[in-house]
TORNU-864622 format. One line per field, with one value per residue (C-alpha): residue in three letters; residue number from 1; x, y, z. Coordinates in steps of 0.05 Angstrom, whole numbers, plus 5000, padded with zeros to 4 digits. Example, Ala and Ser with C-alpha at 12.3 -4.5 7.8 and 13.67 -1.06 7.14 Angstrom:
# residues 2
padren = Ala,Ser
romi = 1,2
x = 5246,5273
y = 4910,4979
z = 5156,5143
END
This chain:
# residues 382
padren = Unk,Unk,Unk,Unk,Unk,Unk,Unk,Unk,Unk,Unk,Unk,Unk,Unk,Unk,Unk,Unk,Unk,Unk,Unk,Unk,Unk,Unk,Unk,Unk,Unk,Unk,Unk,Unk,Unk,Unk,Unk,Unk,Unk,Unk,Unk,Unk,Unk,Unk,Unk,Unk,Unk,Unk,Unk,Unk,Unk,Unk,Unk,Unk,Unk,Unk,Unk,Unk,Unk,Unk,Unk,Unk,Unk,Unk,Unk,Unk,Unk,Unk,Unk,Unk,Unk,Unk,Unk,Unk,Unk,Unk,Unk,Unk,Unk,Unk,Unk,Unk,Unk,Unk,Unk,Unk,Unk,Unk,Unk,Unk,Unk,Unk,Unk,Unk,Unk,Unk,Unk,Unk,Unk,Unk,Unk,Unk,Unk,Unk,Unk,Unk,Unk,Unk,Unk,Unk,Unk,Unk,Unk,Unk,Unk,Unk,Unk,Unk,Unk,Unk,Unk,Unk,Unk,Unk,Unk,Unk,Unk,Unk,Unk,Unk,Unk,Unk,Unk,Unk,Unk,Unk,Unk,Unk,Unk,Unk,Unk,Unk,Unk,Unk,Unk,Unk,Unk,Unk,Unk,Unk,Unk,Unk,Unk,Unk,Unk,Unk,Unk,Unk,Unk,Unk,Unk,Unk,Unk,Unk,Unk,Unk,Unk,Unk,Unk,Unk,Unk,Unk,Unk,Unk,Unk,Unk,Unk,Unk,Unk,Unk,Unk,Unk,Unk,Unk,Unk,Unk,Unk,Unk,Unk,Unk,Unk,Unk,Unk,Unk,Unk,Unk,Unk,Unk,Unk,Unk,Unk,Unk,Unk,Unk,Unk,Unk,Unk,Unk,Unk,Unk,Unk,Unk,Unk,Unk,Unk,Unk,Unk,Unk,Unk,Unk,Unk,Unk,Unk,Unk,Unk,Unk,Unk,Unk,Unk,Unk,Unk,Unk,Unk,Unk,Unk,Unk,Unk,Unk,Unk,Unk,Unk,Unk,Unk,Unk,Unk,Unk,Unk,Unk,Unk,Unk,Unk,Unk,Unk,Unk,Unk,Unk,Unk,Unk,Unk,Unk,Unk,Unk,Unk,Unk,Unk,Unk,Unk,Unk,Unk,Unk,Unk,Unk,Unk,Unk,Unk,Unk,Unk,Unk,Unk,Unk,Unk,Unk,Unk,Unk,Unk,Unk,Unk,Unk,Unk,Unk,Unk,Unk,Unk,Unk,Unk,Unk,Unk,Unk,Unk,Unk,Unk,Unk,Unk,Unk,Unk,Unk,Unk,Unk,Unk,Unk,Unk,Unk,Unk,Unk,Unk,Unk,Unk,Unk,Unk,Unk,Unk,Unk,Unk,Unk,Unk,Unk,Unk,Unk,Unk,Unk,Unk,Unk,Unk,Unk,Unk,Unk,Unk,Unk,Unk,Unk,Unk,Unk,Unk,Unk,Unk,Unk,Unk,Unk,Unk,Unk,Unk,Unk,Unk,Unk,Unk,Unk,Unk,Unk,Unk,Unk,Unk,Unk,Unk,Unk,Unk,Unk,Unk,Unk,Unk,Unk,Unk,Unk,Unk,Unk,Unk,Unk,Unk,Unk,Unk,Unk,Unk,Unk,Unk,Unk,Unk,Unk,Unk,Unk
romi = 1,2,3,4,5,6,7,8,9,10,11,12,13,14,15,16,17,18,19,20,21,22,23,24,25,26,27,28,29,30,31,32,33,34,35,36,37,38,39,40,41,42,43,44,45,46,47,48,49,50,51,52,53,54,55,56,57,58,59,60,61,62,63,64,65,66,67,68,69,70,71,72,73,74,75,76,77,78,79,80,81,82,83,84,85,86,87,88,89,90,91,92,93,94,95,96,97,98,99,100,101,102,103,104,105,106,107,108,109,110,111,112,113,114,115,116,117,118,119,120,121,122,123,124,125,126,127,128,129,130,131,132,133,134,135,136,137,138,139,140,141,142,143,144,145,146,147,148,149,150,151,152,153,154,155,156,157,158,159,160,161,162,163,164,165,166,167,168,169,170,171,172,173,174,175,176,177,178,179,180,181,182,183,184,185,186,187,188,189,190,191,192,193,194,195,196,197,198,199,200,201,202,203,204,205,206,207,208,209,210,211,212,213,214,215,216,217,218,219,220,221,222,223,224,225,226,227,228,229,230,231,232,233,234,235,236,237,238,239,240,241,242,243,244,245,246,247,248,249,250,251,252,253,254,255,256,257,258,259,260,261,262,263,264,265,266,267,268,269,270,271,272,273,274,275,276,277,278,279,280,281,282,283,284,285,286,287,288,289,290,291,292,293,294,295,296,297,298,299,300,301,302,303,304,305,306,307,308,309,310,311,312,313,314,315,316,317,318,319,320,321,322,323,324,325,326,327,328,329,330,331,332,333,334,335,336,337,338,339,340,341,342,343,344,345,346,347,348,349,350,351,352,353,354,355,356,357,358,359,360,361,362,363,364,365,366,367,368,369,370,371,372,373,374,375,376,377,378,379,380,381,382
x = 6383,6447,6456,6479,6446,6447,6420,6382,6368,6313,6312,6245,6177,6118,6100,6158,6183,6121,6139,6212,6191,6145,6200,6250,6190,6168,6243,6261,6189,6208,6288,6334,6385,6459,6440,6376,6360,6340,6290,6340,6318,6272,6283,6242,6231,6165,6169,6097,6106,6155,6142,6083,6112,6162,6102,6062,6117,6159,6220,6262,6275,6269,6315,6286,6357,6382,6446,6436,6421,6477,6530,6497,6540,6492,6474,6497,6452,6430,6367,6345,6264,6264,6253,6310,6342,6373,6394,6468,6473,6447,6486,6547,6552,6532,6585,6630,6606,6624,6549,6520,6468,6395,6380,6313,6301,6328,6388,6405,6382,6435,6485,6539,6508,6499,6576,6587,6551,6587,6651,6636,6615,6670,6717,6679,6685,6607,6544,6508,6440,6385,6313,6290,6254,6211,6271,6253,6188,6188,6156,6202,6260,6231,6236,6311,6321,6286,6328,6388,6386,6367,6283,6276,6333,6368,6319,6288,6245,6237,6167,6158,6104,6100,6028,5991,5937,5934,5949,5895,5863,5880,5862,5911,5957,6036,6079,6152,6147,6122,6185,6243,6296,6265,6258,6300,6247,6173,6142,6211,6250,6196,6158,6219,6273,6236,6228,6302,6324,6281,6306,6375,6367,6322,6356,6418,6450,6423,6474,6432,6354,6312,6251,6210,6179,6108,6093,6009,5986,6039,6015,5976,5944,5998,5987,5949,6012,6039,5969,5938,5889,5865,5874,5881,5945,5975,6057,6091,6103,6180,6183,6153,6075,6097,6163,6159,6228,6259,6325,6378,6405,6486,6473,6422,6360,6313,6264,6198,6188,6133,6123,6057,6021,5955,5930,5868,5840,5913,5933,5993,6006,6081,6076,6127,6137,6206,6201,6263,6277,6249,6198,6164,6147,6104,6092,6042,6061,5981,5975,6050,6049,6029,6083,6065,6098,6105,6149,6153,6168,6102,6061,6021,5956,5974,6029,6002,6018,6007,6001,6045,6030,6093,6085,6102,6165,6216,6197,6247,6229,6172,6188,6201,6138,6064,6047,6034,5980,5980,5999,6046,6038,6077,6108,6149,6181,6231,6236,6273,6309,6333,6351,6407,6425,6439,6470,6517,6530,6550,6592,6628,6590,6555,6492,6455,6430,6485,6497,6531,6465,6435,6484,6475,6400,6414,6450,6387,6343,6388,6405,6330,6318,6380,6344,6276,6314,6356,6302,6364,6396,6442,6485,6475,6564,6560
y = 4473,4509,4570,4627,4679,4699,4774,4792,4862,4860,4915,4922,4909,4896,4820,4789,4823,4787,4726,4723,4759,4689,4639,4675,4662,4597,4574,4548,4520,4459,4453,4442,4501,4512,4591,4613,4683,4739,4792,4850,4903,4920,4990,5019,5094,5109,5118,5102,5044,5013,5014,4996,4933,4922,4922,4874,4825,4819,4857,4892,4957,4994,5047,5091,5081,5016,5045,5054,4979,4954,5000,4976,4913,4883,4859,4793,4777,4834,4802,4848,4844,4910,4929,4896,4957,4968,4898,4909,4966,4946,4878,4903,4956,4897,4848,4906,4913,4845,4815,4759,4774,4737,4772,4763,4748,4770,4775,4848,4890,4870,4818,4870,4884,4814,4808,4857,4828,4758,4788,4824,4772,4719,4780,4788,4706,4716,4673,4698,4670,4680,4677,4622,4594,4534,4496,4484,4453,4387,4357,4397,4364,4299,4310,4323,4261,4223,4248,4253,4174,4163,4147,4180,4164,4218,4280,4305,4363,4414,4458,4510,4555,4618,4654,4707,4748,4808,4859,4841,4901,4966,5002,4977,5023,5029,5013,4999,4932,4962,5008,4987,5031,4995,4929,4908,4861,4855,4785,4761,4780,4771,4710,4677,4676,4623,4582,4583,4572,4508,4495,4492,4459,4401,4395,4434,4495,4523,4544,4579,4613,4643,4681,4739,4788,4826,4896,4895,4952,5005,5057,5054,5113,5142,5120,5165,5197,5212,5240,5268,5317,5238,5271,5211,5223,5165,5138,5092,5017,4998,4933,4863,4834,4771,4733,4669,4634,4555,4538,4491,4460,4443,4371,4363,4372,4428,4475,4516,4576,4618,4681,4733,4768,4768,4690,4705,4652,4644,4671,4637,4586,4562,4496,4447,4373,4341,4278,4236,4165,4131,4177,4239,4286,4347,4399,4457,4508,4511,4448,4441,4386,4334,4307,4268,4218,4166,4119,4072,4005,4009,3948,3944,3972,4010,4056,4136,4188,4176,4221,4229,4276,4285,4291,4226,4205,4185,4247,4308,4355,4291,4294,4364,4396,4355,4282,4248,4276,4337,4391,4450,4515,4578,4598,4536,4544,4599,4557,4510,4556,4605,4545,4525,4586,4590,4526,4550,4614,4554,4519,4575,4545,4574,4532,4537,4575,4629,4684,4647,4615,4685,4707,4648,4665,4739,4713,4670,4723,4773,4727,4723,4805,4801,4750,4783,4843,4803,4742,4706,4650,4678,4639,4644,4649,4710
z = 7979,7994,8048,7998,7955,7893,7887,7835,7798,7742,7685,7656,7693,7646,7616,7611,7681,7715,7686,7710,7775,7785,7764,7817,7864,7852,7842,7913,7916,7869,7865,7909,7883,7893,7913,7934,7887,7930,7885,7906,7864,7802,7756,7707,7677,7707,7787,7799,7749,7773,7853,7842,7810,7854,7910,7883,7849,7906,7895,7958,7920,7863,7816,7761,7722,7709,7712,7782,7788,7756,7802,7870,7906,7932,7850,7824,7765,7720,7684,7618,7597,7565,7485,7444,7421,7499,7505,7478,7523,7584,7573,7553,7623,7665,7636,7656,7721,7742,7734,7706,7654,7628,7575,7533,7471,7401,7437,7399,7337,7290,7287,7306,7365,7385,7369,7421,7476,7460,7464,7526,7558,7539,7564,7634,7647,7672,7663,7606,7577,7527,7546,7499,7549,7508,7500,7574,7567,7590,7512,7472,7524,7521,7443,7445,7482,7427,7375,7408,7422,7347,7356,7293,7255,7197,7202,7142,7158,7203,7203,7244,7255,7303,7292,7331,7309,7359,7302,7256,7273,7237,7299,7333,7368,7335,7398,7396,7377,7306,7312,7280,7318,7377,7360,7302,7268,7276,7281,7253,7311,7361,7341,7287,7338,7391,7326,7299,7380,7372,7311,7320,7384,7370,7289,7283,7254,7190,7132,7078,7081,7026,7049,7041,7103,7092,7126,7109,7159,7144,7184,7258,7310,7355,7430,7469,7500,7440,7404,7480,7434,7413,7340,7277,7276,7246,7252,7204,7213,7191,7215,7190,7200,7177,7149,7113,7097,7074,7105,7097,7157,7160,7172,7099,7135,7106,7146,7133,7185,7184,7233,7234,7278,7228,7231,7262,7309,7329,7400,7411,7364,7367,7330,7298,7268,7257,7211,7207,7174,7238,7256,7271,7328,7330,7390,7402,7449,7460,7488,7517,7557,7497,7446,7386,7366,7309,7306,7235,7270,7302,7281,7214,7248,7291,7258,7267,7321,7394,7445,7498,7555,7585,7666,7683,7726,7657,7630,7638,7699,7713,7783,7796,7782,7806,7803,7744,7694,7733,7683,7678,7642,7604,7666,7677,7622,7659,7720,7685,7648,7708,7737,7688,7695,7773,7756,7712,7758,7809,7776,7722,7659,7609,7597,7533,7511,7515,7487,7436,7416,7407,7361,7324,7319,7302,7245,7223,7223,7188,7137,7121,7127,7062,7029,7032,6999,6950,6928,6934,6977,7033,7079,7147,7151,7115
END
């Protein structure tokens, strides 16, 4: 492990703030890392909020503005978990501060947004990364070493499945992830962009999509802080439940995606299968460890998917994490993925994926929000 630091200032404090918080933790535990990060400072709106978070996660300070944050000099990395429609924002001032930047997923509200923020960064000659962290689990790496060295041959299909079910209920509170001036998309932005990341990283780039989006609830109770009296008052959903779209990849593979947050039984189902001439794979975030695999020059017999849990010493990350059969969970996902990215702070590269990826992503999902509108077939290009 080297001597220096790398001093980090988080922006945002809830879910996805815990889980980051944890990687920075747990970080020096299993790598050996060019720069140790130092949990420097943590900002969010609400003072009570966000000491008390910085208290119990492990952070040195705290600021009620991230604007604050991103001013002090004793900041390096500028890491931004907060609702998508402050991402270019918050990005963009960092960039121009001189910081790094992890920023979570989408990467912005719009593709012109996201355009920003790459051009920002490319101008600042900073680190910059999207949060697609389950490129970083060690099946779905295992997976791109399988296709990369030609185990399955030309791919055919890609089919990809994101589904959730914690709106089902009508009841349900509308928060900003039902908003659409907060977060661009609804399940299509959210749940969508982790499956085009894997996507394009395990297949390729997609030129073309058809697809259709689904609001079925359009209308939820206001949270209690916006209706104290606890009236019925009731606020509009603009964004998506559900988005359903076919794509055509750049290289003649074609895709299936489907995104909701109303498949009941479904917590956290992030599921796909790749079949290619010489085989096929499938992954489920649910049980992340295991790949299957099939591979057609199995023997007459014996030809069907195996399973591979993949913790053993060949396997990517294998001898990072525990001892073999010894399994990981969500939350090393970011350790591998913060850890590319204080690689990439040491050595001036931008690992993947970059902001560059994001926008690529953006430009998946908007393509789909046009085609919902159209019924047509758009290209991703524009």
């Amino acid at each position: 492990m080297g001597d220096q630091q790398i001093r980090i200032g988080l922006v945002g404090y809830k879910f996805m703030g815990k889980a980051h918080s944890h990687a920075y933790r747990d970080l020096p535990f299993f790598f050996d890392l060019p720069a140790v990060p130092v949990m420097q400072a943590i900002s969010g709106r609400d003072e009570d909020g966000v000491n008390a978070a910085a208290e119990k996660l492990g952070w040195a300070s705290h600021e009620n503005d991230w604007r604050a944050l991103i001013q002090r000099d004793d900041i390096d990395v500028i890491d931004i978990v907060t609702p998508n429609h402050s991402h270019a924002e918050i990005a963009i001032a960092a960039l121009e501060a001189g910081k790094h930047v992890l920023c979570e997923k989408p990467l912005a509200i719009s593709v012109d947004e996201a355009k920003r923020m790459l051009a920002a960064a490319r101008k600042s000659g900073k680190v910059h990364m999207i949060c697609h962290n389950y490129r970083f689990s060690p099946a779905v790496q295992f997976a791109k070493k399988l296709i990369r060295e030609g185990r399955l041959g030309r791919i055919y299909h890609f089919r990809g499945l994101y589904l959730q079910d914690w709106l089902i209920d009508p009841d349900s509170p509308l928060e900003w992830r039902m908003r659409k001036e907060e977060s661009g998309s609804g399940s299509h932005g959210d749940l969508a962009s982790h499956m085009i990341d894997l996507a394009r990283f395990l297949v390729g780039d997609i030129d073309e999509v058809v697809g259709t989006m689904e609001t079925f609830i359009s209308a939820r109770p206001l949270p209690e802080q916006e209706a104290p009296e606890k009236t019925t008052e009731m606020g509009e959903v603009d964004v998506d439940d559900a988005s359903v779209f076919i794509a055509r990849f750049k290289n003649g593979a074609i895709g299936t995606f489907e995104a909701t947050r109303f498949a009941g039984g479904n917590r956290n189902g992030n599921r796909f299968e790749i079949n290619g001439e010489r085989g096929s794979i499938r992954w489920d975030l649910e049980s992340m460890n295991v790949l299957e695999v099939y591979l057609k020059d199995d023997e007459p017999g014996l030809q069907g998917f195996r399973t591979i849990t993949c913790t053993e010493t060949e396997h990517p990350y294998g001898n990072i994490y525990w001892a073999p059969g010894h399994n990981i969970g969500y939350e090393h996902t970011f350790l591998g993925l913060i850890r590319e990215f204080l690689n990439g702070i040491a050595t001036g590269r931008c690992p993947q994926p970059s902001f560059a990826d994001g926008l690529q992503n953006q430009m998946v999902l908007e393509a789909v929000e046009k085609s919902s509108r159209s019924r047509q077939w758009v290209s991703v290009d524009g």
